[in-house]
ROMIRO-712784 format. One record per residue: x negated, y negated, z negated of N, C-alpha, C, O in turn; residue in one letter. Coordinates in pm, whole numbers, plus 50000, padded with zeros to 5 digits. Atoms other than C-alpha are relative to their C-alpha. Layout:
# ROMIRO-712784
XYZXYZXYZXYZA
...
END
This chain:
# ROMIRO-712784
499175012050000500005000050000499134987550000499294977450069X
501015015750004497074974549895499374996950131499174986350191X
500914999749849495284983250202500784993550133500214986750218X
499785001649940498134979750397501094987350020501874985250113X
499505017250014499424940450257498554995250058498494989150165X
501585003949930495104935250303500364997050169500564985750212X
499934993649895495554947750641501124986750099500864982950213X
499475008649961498324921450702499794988549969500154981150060X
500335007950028497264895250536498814992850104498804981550151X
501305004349829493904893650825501035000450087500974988450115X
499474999749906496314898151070501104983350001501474975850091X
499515015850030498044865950920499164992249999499484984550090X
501265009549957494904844650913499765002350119499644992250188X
500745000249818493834854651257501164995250052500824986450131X
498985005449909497074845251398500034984349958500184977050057X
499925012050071497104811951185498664991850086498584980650136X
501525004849934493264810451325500214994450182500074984350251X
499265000049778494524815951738500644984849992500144975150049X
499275010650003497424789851623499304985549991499664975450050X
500385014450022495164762451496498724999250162498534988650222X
501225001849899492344766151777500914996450118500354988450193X
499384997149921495224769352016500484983050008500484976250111X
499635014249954496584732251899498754991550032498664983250123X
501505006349927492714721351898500044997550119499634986250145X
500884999849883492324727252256500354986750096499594980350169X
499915019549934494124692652392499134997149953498934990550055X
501035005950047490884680452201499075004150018498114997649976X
501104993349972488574704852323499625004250161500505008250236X
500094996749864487034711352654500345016550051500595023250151X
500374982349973486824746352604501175007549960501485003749847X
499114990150051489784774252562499575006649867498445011349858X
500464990350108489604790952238499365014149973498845018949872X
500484992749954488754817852397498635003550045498115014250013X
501135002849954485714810552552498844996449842497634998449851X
500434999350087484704802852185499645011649922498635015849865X
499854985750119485794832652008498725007450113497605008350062X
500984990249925483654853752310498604993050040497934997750132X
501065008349955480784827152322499455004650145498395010150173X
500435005049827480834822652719500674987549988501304980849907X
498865015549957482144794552894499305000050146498184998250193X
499504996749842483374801253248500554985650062501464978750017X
499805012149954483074771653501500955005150144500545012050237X
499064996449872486274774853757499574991150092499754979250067X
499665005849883485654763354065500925001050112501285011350169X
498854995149921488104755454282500515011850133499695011050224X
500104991349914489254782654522498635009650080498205011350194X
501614991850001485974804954465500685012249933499845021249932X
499704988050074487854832454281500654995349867501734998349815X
500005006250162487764815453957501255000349893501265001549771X
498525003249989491584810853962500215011949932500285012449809X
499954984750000491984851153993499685000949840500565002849756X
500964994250123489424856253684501224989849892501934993849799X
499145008350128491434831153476501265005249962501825003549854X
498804992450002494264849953530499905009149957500755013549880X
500314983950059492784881353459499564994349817499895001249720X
501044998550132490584864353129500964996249926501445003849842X
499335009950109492794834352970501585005149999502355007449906X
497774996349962496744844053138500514988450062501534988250131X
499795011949955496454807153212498864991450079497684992450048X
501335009749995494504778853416499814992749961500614986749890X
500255011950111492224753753305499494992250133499414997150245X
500485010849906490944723553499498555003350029497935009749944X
501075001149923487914722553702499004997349881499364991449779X
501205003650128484534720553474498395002650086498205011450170X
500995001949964480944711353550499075001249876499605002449765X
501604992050061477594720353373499834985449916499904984349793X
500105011450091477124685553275500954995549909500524990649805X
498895001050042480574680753164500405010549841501315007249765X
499964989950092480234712252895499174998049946499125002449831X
501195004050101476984697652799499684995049916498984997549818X
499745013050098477824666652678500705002949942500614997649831X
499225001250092480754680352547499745005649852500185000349749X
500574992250100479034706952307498945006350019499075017650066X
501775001649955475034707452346499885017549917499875028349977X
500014987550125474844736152045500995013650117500655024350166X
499244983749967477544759952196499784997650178500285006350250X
500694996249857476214754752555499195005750034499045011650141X
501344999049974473134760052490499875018849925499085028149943X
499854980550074474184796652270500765009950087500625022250083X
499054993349891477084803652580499155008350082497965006250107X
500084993449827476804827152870500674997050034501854999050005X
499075009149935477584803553115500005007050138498945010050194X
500474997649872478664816153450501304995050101502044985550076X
499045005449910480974813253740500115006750131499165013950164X
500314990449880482054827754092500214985950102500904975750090X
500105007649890481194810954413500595005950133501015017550133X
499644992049899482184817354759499484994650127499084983050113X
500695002849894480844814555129500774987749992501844987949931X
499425015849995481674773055194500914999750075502024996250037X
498594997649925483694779655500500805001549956501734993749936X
498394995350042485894802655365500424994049878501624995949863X
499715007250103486184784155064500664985750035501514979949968X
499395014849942486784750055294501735005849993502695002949922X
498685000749953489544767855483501165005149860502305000649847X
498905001850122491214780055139500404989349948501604989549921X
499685011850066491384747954996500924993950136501884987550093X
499025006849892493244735255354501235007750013502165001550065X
499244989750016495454764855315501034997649834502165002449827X
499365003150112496474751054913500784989650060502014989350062X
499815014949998496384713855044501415002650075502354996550023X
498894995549924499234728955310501025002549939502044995749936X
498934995550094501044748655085500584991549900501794991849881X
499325009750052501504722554866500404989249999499744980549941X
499305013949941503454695554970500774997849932500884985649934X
499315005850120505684692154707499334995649830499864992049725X
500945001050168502374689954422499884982550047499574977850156X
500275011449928502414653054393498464991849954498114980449985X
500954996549982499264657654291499044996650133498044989950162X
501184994649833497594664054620500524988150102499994984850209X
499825017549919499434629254744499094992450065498974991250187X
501505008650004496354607654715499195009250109498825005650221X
500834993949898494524636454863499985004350121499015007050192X
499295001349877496724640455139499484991050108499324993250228X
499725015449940496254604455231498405000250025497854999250135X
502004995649998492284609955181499695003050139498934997850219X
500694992449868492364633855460500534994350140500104996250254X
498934999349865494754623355702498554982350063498954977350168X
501195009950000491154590555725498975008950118498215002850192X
500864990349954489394623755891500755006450122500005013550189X
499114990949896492094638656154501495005249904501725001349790X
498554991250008495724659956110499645013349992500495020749944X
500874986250007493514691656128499065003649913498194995449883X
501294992950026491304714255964499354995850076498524987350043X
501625001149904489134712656245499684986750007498474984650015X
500495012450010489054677056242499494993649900498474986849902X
500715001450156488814671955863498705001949996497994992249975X
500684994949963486074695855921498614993550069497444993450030X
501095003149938484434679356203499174986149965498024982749990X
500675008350012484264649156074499934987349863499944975049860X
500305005350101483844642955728498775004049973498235014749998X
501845001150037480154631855584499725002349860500455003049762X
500624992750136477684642555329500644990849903501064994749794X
499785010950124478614607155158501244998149971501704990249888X
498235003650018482134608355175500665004249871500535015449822X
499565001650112484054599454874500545013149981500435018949873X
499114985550003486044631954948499285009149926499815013749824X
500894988650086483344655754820499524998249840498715004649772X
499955000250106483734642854527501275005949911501435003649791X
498514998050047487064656154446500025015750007499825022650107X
500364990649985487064686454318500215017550078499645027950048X
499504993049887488714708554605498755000450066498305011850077X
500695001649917485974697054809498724998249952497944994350039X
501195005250085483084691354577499055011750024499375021649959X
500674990450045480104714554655499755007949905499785002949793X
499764989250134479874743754435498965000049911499175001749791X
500805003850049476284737054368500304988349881499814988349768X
499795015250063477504702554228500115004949851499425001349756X
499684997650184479074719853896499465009749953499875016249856X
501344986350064476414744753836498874991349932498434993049818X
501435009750026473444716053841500384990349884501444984949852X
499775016150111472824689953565498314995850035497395003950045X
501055011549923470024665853686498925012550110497745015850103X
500724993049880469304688954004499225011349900497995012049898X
500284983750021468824722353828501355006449902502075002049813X
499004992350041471004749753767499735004949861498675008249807X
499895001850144472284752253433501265017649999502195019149919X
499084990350082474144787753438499175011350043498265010750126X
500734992750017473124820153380500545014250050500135025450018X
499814988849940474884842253577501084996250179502254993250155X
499075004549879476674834053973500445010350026499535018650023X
499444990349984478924860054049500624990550166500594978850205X
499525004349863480574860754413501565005050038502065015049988X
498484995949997484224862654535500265006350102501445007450136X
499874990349871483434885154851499325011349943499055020350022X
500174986650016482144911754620500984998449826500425002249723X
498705006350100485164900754344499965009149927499535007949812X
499774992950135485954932554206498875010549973499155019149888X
501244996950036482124946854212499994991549853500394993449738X
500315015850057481214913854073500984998249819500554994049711X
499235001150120484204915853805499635010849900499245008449786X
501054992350105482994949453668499144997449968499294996449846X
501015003250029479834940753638500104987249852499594989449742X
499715007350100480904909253423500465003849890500184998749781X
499564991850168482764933153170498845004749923498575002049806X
501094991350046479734955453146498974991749960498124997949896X
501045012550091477394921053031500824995949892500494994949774X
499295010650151480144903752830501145011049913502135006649855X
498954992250050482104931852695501264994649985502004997149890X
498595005650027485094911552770501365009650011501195019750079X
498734994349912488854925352819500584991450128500814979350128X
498925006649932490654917253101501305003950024501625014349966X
498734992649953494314921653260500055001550161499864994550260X
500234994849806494514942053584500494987350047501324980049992X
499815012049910494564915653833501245007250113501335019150145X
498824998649885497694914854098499525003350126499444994550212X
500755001849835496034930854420500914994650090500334985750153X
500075015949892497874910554648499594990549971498614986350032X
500505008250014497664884154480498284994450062498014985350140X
500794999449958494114890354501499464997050153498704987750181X
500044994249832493994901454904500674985150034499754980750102X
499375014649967495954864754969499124990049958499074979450021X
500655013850075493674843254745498575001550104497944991750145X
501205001150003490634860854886499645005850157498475007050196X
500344994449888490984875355231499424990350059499364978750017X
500255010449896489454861755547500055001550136499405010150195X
499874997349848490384858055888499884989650097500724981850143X
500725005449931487794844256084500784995850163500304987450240X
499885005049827490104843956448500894987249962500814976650024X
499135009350061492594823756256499734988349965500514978949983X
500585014250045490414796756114500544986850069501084976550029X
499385014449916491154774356394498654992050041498714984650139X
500525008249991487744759756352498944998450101498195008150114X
500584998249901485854748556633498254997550007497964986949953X
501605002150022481604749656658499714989249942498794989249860X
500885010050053481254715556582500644999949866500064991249803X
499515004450112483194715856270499555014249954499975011649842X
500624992350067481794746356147498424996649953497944999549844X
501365003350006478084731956218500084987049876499234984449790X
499915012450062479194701756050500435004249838500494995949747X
499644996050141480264723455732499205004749975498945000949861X
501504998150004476894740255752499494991349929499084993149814X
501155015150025475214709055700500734993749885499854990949804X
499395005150108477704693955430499425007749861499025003349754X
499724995850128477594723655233498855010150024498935021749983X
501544990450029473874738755291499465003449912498325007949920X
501224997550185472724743554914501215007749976501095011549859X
498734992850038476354763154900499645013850067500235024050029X
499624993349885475404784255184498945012949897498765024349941X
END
């Protein structure tokens, strides 16, 4: 009987514990999660990241950069396994033109709408003719992937995982961080992450021209 009020009693603090970290996190950069398992997972946009969040947290979190986790907590950055999944730049462009599409009712993606439509009505035009300096690549749809890995031009994480070898890549991450996850949705998956190169639409020069944008990605 003592053992088994004990027994509830931890099970009442830990939930009390979840609860208070849980209202923390409007004040915290980091999921409570990412605490309790000392990592801290940088999503980038349409790289996989999405998927994994789904599988790790149940929920997403906003976009996060190396410098951005640094400043926020120097001590538990510096004790984290920090990592993240990347993906070839192309196919990572044309996913993000494939969200920007789909969502036309996020009003959100308004502004960014209006951004692009400065560049062409197309992918391939977007594509062909937006520059290294363009305000756009700052936004994080479009932001080199390098960008939120580096803090003053060197990489600050300690493990890059890839979203064309996803569910290699995802075992492998259990078997370092002994994390749990929840089976991931294979479609879901197969939709977020396929690729079909005849489909792209995009024509040589706007591929060469994504080359060259996103060469430290490549």
């Amino acid at each position: 009987m003592f053992s088994q009020l004990l027994s509830a009693s931890k099970a009442s603090k830990a939930l009390s514990e979840r609860l208070r970290l849980i209202r923390n996190y409007q004040n915290d950069v980091f999921p409570p999660q990412f605490r309790r398992d000392n990592l801290i997972f940088l999503p980038i946009p349409c790289s996989g990241g999405d998927l994994f969040l789904d599988a790790y947290l149940g929920f997403q979190i906003r976009p996060l950069t190396v410098e951005e986790c640094f400043r926020c907590d120097r001590l538990f950055f510096s004790s984290a396994f920090v990592y993240a999944f990347v993906r070839h730049p192309i196919d990572r462009f044309l996913a993000v033109m494939r969200r920007v599409d789909a969502g036309q009712q996020i009003t959100q993606l308004t502004a960014l709408r209006r951004e692009l439509m400065r560049f062409g009505s197309s992918a391939d035009a977007i594509a062909a003719n937006v520059e290294a300096d363009s305000p756009l690549l700052s936004h994080p749809l479009f932001r080199p992937q390098h960008r939120f890995l580096e803090f003053k031009e060197k990489l600050y994480v300690d493990r890059v995982f890839k979203a064309e070898t996803w569910k290699a890549d995802l075992d492998l991450l259990q078997t370092i961080t002994g994390i749990q996850l929840r089976s991931p949705d294979p479609v879901q998956v197969e939709a977020a992450l396929s690729i079909d190169a005849s489909a792209s639409g995009l024509s040589d020069v706007a591929i060469a021209n994504l080359r060259r944008i996103y060469a430290r990605d490549s």
